[in-house]
Residue, then its C-alpha position, 0 to 999 in steps of 0.5 A: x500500500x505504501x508503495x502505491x501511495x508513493x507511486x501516487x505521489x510521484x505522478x502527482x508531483x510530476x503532473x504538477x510540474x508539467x502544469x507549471x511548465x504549461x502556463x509559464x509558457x502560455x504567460x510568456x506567450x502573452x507577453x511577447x507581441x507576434x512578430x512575421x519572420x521570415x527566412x531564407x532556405x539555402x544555407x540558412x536552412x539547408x546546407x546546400x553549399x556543401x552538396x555543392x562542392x561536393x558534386x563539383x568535386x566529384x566531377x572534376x577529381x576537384x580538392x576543393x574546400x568551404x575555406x576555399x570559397x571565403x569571401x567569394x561564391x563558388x564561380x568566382x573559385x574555379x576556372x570559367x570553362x567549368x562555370x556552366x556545369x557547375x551551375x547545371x549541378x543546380x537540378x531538382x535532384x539537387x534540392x531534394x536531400x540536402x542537410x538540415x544545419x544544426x539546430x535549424x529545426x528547434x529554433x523555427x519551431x521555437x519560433x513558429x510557437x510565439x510569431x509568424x514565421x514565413x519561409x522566403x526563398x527566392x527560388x526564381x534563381x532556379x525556377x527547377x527547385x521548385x517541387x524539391x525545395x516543397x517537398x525538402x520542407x514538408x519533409x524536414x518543417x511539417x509545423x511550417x504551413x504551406x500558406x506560409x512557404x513563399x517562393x519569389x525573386x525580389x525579397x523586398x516585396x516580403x512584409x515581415x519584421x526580420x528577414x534572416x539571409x545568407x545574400x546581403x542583396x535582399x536586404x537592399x529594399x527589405x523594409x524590415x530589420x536584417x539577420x545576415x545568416x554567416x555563410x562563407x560567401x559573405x564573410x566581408x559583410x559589415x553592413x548588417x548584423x550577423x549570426x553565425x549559427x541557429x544558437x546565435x538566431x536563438x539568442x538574438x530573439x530571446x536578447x530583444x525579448x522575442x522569445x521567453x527563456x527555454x521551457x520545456x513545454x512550448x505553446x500551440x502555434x494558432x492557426x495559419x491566416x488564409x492569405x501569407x504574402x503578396x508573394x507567390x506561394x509554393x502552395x497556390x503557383 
C-alpha cells in the first residue's frame, strides 16, 4: 500500500510540474507581441553549399574546400570553362536531400510557437527547385504551413519584421530589420548584423525579448491566416 501511495505521489508531483511548465509558457506567450519572420532556405536552412562542392568535386577529381570559397561564391573559385556545369549541378535532384544545419529545426519551431514565421526563398534563381525545395520542407518543417512557404525573386516585396539571409542583396529594399545568416560567401559583410549559427538566431530573439527563456513545454502555434504574402506561394503557383 505504501508503495502505491508513493507511486501516487510521484505522478502527482510530476503532473504538477508539467502544469507549471504549461502556463509559464502560455504567460510568456502573452507577453511577447507576434512578430512575421521570415527566412531564407539555402544555407540558412539547408546546407546546400556543401552538396555543392561536393558534386563539383566529384566531377572534376576537384580538392576543393568551404575555406576555399571565403569571401567569394563558388564561380568566382574555379576556372570559367567549368562555370556552366557547375551551375547545371543546380537540378531538382539537387534540392531534394540536402542537410538540415544544426539546430535549424528547434529554433523555427521555437519560433513558429510565439510569431509568424514565413519561409522566403527566392527560388526564381532556379525556377527547377521548385517541387524539391516543397517537398525538402514538408519533409524536414511539417509545423511550417504551406500558406506560409513563399517562393519569389525580389525579397523586398516580403512584409515581415526580420528577414534572416545568407545574400546581403535582399536586404537592399527589405523594409524590415536584417539577420545576415554567416555563410562563407559573405564573410566581408559589415553592413548588417550577423549570426553565425541557429544558437546565435536563438539568442538574438530571446536578447530583444522575442522569445521567453527555454521551457520545456512550448505553446500551440494558432492557426495559419488564409492569405501569407503578396508573394507567390509554393502552395497556390
Amino acid at each position: 500500500m505504501s508503495a502505491l501511495i508513493a507511486s501516487i505521489l510521484l505522478i502527482s508531483g510530476v503532473a504538477a510540474v508539467r502544469l507549471r511548465e504549461i502556463r509559464a509558457a502560455r504567460r510568456a506567450a502573452r507577453g511577447v507581441r507576434r512578430l512575421r519572420v521570415a527566412i531564407d532556405m539555402d544555407e540558412v536552412m539547408a546546407d546546400a553549399l556543401s552538396e555543392h562542392v561536393r558534386r563539383y568535386n566529384a566531377a572534376f577529381a576537384a580538392r576543393l574546400t568551404l575555406e576555399d570559397l571565403r569571401g567569394r561564391h563558388l564561380e568566382e573559385c574555379i576556372p570559367a570553362e567549368r562555370r556552366e556545369a557547375a551551375a547545371a549541378m543546380l537540378d531538382p535532384t539537387f534540392f531534394e536531400d540536402l542537410a538540415v544545419l544544426p539546430d535549424c529545426q528547434d529554433v523555427i519551431r521555437e519560433l513558429a510557437a510565439f510569431h509568424d514565421v514565413f519561409i522566403a526563398s527566392a527560388a526564381m534563381d532556379v525556377p527547377c527547385s521548385f517541387d524539391a525545395k516543397y517537398r525538402w520542407l514538408r519533409r524536414h518543417f511539417p509545423f511550417i504551413p504551406s500558406s506560409r512557404i513563399v517562393f519569389c525573386g525580389d525579397k523586398s516585396i516580403v512584409d515581415a519584421d526580420y528577414l534572416i539571409d545568407d545574400l546581403p542583396r535582399h536586404f537592399a529594399r527589405f523594409k524590415g530589420r536584417a539577420l545576415l545568416f554567416s555563410a562563407p560567401h559573405n564573410a566581408g559583410e559589415i553592413r548588417y548584423s550577423r549570426v553565425r549559427s541557429w544558437a546565435e538566431v536563438r539568442d538574438f530573439f530571446r536578447g530583444v525579448g522575442a522569445l521567453p527563456a527555454a521551457v520545456t513545454t512550448l505553446p500551440s502555434s494558432p492557426p495559419a491566416p488564409r492569405r501569407a504574402s503578396a508573394c507567390s506561394s509554393a502552395g497556390s503557383r
